[in-house]
N, CA, C and O atoms as a GROMACS GRO file, in nm:
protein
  352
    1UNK      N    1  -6.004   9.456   9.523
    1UNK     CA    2  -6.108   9.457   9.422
    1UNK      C    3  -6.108   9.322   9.350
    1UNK      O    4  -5.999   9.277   9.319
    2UNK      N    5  -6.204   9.263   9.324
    2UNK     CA    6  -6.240   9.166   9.291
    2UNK      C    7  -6.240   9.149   9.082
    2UNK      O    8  -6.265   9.256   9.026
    3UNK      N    9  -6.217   9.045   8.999
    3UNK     CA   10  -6.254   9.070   8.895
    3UNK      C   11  -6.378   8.975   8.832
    3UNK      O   12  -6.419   8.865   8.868
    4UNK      N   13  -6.417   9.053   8.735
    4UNK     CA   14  -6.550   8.957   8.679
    4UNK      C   15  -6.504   8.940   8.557
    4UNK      O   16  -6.457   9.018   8.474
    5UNK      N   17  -6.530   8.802   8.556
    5UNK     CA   18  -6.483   8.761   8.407
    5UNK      C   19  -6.631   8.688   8.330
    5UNK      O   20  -6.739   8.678   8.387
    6UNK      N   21  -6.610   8.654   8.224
    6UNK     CA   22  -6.784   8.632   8.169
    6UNK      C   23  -6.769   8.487   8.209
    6UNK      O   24  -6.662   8.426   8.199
    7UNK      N   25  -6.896   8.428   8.262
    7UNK     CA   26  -6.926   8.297   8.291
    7UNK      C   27  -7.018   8.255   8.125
    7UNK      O   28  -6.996   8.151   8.064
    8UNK      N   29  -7.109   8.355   8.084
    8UNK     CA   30  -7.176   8.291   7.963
    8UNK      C   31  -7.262   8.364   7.928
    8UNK      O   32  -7.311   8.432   8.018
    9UNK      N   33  -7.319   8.381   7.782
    9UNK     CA   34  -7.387   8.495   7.764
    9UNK      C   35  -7.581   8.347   7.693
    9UNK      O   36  -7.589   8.250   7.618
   10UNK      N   37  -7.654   8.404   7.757
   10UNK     CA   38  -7.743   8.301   7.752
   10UNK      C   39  -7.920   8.325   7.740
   10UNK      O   40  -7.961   8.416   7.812
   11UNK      N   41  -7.984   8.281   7.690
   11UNK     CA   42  -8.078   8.371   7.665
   11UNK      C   43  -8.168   8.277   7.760
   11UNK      O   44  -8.135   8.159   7.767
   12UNK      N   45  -8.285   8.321   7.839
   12UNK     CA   46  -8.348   8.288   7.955
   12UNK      C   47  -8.396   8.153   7.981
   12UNK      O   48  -8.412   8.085   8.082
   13UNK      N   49  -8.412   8.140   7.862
   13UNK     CA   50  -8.484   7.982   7.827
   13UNK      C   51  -8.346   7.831   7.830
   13UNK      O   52  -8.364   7.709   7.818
   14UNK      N   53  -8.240   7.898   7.847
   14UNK     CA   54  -8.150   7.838   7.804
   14UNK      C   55  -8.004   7.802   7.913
   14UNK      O   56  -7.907   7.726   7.909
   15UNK      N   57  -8.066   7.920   8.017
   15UNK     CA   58  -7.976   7.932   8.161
   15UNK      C   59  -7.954   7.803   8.249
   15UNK      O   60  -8.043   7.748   8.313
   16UNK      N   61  -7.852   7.770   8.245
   16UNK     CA   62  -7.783   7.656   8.306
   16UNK      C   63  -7.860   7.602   8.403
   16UNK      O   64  -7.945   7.677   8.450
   17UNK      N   65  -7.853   7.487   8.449
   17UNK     CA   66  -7.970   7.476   8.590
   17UNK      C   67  -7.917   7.518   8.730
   17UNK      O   68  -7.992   7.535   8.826
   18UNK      N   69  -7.775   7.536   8.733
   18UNK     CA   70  -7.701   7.564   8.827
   18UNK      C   71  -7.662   7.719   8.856
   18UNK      O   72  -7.624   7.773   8.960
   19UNK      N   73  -7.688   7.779   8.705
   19UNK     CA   74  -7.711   7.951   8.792
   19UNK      C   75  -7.891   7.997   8.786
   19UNK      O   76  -7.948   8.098   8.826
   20UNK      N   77  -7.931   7.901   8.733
   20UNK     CA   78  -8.070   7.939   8.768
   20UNK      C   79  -8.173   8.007   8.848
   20UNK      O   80  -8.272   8.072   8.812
   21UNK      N   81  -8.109   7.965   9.015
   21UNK     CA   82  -8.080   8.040   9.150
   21UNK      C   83  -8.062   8.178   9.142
   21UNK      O   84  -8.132   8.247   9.216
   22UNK      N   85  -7.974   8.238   9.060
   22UNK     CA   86  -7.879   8.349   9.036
   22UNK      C   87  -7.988   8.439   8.985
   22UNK      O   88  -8.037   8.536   9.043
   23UNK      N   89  -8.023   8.387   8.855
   23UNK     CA   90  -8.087   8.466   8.760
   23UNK      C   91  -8.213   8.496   8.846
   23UNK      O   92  -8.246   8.614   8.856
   24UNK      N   93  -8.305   8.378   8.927
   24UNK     CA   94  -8.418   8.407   8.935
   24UNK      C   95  -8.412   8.549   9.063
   24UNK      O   96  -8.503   8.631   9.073
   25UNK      N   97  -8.280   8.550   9.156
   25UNK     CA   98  -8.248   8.609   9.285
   25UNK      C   99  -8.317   8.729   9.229
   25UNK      O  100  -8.426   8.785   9.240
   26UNK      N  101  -8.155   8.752   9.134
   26UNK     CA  102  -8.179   8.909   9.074
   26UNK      C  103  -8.278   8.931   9.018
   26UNK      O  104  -8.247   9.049   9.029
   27UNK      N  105  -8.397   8.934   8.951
   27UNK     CA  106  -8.520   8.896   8.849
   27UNK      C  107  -8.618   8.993   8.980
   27UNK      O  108  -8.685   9.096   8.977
   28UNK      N  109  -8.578   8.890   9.089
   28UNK     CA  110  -8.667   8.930   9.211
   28UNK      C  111  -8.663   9.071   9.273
   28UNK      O  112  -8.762   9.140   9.296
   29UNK      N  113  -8.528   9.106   9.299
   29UNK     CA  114  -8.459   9.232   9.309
   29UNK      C  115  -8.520   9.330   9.253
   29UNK      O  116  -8.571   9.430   9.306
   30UNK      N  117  -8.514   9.296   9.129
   30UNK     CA  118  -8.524   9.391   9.053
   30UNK      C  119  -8.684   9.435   9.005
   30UNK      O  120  -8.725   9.545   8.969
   31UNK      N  121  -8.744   9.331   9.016
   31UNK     CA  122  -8.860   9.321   8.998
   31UNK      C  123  -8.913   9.290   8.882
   31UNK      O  124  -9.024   9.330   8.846
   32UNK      N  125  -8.821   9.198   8.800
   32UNK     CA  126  -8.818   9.213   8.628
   32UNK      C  127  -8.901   9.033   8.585
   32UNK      O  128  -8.854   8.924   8.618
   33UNK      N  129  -8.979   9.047   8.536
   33UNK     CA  130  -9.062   8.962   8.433
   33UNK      C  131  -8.964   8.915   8.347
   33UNK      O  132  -8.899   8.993   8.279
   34UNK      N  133  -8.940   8.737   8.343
   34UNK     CA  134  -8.834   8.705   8.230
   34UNK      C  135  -8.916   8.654   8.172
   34UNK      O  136  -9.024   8.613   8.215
   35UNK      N  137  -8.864   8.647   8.039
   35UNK     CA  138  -8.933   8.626   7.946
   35UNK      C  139  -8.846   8.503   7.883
   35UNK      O  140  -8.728   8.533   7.898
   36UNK      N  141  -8.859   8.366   7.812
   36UNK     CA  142  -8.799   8.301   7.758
   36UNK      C  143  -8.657   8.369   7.641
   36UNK      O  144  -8.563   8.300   7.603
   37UNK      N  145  -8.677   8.512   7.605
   37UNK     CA  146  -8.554   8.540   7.496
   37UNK      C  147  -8.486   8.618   7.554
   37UNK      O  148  -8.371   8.628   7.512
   38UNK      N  149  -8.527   8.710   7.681
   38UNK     CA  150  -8.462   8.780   7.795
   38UNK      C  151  -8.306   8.730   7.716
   38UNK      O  152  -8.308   8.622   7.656
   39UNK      N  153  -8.177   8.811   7.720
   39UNK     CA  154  -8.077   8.766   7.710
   39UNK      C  155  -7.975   8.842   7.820
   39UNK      O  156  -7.948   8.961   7.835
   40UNK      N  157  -7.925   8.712   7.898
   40UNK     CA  158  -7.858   8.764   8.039
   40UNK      C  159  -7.685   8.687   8.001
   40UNK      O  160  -7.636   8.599   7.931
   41UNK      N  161  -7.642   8.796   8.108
   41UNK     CA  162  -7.482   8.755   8.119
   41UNK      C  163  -7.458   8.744   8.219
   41UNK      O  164  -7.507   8.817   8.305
   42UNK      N  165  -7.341   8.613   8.255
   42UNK     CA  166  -7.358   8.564   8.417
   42UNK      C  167  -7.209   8.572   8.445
   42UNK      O  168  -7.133   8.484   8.405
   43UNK      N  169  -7.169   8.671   8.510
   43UNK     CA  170  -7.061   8.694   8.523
   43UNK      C  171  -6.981   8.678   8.638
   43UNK      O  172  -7.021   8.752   8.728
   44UNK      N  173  -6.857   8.590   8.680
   44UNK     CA  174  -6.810   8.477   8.749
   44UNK      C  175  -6.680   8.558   8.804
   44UNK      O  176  -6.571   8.575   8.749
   45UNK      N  177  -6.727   8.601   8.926
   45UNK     CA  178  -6.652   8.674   9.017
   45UNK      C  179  -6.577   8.595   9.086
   45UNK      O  180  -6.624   8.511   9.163
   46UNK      N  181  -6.385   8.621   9.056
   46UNK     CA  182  -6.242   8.532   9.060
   46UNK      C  183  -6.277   8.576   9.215
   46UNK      O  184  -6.335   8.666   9.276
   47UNK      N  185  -6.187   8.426   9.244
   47UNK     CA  186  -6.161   8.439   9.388
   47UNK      C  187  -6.242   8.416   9.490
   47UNK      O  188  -6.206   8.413   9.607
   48UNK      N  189  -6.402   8.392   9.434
   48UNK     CA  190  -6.490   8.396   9.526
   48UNK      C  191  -6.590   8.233   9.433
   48UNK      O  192  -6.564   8.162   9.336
   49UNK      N  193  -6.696   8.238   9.526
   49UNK     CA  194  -6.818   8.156   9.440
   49UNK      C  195  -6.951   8.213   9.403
   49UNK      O  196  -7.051   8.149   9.371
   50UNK      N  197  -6.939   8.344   9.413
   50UNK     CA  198  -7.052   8.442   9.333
   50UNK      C  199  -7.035   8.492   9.197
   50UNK      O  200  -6.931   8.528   9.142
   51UNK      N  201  -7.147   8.487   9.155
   51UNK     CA  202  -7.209   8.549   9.036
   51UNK      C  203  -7.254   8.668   9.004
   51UNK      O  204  -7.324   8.718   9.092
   52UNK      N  205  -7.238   8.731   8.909
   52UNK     CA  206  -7.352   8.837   8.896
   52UNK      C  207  -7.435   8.845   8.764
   52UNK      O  208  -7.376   8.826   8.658
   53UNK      N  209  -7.547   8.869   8.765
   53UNK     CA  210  -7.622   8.855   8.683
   53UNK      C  211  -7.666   9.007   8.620
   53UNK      O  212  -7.688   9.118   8.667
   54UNK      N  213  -7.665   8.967   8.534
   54UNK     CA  214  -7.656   9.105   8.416
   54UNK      C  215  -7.774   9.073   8.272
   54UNK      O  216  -7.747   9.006   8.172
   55UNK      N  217  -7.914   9.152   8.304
   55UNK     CA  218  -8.013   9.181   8.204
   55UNK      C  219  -8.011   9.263   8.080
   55UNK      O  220  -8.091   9.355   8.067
   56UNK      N  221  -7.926   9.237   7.993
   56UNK     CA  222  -7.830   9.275   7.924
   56UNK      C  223  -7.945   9.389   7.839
   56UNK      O  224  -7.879   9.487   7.804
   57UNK      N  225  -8.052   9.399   7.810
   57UNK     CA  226  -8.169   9.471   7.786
   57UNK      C  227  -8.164   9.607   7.884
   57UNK      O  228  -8.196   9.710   7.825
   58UNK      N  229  -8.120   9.624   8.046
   58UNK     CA  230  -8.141   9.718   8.095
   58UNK      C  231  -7.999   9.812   8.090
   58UNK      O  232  -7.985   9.907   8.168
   59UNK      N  233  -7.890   9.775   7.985
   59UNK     CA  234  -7.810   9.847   7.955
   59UNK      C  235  -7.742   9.958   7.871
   59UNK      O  236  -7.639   9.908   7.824
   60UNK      N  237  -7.753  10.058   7.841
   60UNK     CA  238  -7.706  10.108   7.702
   60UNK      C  239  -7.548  10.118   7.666
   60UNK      O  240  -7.509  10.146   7.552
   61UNK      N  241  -7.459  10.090   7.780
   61UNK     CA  242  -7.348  10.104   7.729
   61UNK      C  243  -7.254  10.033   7.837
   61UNK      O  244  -7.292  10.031   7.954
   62UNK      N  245  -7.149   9.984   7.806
   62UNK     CA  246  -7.063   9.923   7.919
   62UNK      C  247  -7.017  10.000   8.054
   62UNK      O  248  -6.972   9.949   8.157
   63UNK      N  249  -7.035  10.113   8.031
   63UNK     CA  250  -7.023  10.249   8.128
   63UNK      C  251  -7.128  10.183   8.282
   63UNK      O  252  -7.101  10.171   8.401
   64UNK      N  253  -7.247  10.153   8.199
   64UNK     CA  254  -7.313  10.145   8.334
   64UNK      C  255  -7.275  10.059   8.371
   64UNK      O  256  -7.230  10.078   8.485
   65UNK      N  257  -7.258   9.911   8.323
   65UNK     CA  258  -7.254   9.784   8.406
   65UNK      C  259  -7.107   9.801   8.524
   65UNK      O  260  -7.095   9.763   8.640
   66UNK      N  261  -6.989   9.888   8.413
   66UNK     CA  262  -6.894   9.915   8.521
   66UNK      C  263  -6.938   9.992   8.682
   66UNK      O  264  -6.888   9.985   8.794
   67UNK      N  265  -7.016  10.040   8.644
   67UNK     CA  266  -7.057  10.146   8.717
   67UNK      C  267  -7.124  10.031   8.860
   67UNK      O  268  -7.114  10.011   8.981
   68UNK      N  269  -7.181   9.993   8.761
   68UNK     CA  270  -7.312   9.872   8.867
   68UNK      C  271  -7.211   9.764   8.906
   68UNK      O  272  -7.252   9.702   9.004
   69UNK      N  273  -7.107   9.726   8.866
   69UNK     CA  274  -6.992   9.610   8.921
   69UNK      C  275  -6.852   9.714   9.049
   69UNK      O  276  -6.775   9.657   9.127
   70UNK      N  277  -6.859   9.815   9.035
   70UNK     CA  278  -6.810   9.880   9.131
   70UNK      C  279  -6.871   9.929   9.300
   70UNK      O  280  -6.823   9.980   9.402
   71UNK      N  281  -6.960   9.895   9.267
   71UNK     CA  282  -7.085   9.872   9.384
   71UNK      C  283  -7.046   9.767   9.466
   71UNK      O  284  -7.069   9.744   9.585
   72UNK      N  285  -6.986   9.709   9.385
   72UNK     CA  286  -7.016   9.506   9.474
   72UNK      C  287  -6.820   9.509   9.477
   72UNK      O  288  -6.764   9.407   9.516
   73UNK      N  289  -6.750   9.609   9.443
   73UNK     CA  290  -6.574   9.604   9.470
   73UNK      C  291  -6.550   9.479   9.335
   73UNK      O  292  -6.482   9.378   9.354
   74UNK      N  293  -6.600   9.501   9.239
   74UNK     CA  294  -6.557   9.372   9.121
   74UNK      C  295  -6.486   9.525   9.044
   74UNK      O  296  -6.477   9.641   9.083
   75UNK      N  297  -6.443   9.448   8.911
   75UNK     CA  298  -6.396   9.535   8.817
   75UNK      C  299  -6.411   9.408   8.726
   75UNK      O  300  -6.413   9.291   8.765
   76UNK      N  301  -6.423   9.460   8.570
   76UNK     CA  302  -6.451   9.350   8.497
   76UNK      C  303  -6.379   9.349   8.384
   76UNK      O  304  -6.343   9.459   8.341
   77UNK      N  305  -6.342   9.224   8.307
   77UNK     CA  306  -6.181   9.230   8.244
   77UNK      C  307  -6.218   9.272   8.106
   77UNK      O  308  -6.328   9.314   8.070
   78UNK      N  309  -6.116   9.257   8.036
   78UNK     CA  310  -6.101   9.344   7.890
   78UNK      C  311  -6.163   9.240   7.768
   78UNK      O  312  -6.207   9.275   7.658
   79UNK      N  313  -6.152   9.114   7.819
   79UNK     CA  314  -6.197   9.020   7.719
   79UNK      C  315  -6.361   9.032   7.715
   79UNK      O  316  -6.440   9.029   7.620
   80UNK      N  317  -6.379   9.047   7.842
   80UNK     CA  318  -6.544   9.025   7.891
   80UNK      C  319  -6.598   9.160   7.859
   80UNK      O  320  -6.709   9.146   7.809
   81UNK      N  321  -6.560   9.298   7.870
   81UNK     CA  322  -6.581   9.388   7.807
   81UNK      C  323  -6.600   9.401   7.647
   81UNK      O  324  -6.703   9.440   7.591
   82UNK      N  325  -6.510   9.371   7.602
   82UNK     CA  326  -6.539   9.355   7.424
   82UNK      C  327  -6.636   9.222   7.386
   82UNK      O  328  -6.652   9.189   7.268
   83UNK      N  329  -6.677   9.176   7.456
   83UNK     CA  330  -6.733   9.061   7.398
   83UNK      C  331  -6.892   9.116   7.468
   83UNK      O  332  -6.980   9.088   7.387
   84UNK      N  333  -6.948   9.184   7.591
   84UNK     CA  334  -7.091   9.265   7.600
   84UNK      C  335  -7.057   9.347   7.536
   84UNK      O  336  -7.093   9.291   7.432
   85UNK      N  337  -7.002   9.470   7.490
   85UNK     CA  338  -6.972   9.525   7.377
   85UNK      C  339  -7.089   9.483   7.257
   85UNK      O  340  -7.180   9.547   7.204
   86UNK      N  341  -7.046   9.359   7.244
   86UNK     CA  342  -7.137   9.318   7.103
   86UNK      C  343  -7.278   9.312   7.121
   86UNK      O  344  -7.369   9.324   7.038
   87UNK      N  345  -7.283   9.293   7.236
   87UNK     CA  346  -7.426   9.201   7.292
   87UNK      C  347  -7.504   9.382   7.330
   87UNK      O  348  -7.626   9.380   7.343
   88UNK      N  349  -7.443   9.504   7.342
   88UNK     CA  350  -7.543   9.590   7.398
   88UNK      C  351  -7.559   9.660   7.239
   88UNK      O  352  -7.640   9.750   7.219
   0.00000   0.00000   0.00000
């Protein structure tokens, strides 16, 4: 199992140019309209060079995102947990 640790918590307008790629992938996926204040979390899966991108709006509780990071064999750490914590 893989872990996710937070890469950065960032609001749409403001997303690095280098996960930009990332954000727009998932956006597509999902089928989601960003909006410049959209606020996403880009979370930096050890051991590997993937990302996951997290629409921090389609969450109500850390329950799901665990839920949605066990899908992909990640698990996500305790620091990075209390800190979306704040953000949902």
């Amino acid at each position: 199992m893989f872990i996710a640790t937070l890469g950065g918590i960032f609001r749409y307008k403001d997303v690095p140019e280098d996960m930009a790629p990332y954000v727009q992938f998932k956006s597509t996926i999902e089928g989601k309209e960003l909006v410049p204040e959209t606020e996403i979390a880009i979370l930096d899966i050890t051991g590997t060079t993937s990302h996951h991108v997290l629409f921090l709006e389609n969450y109500d509780n850390i329950e799901q995102i665990k839920e949605e990071l066990k899908e992909e064999d990640a698990k996500i750490n305790n620091s990075t947990i209390k800190i979306l914590e704040g953000h949902l």
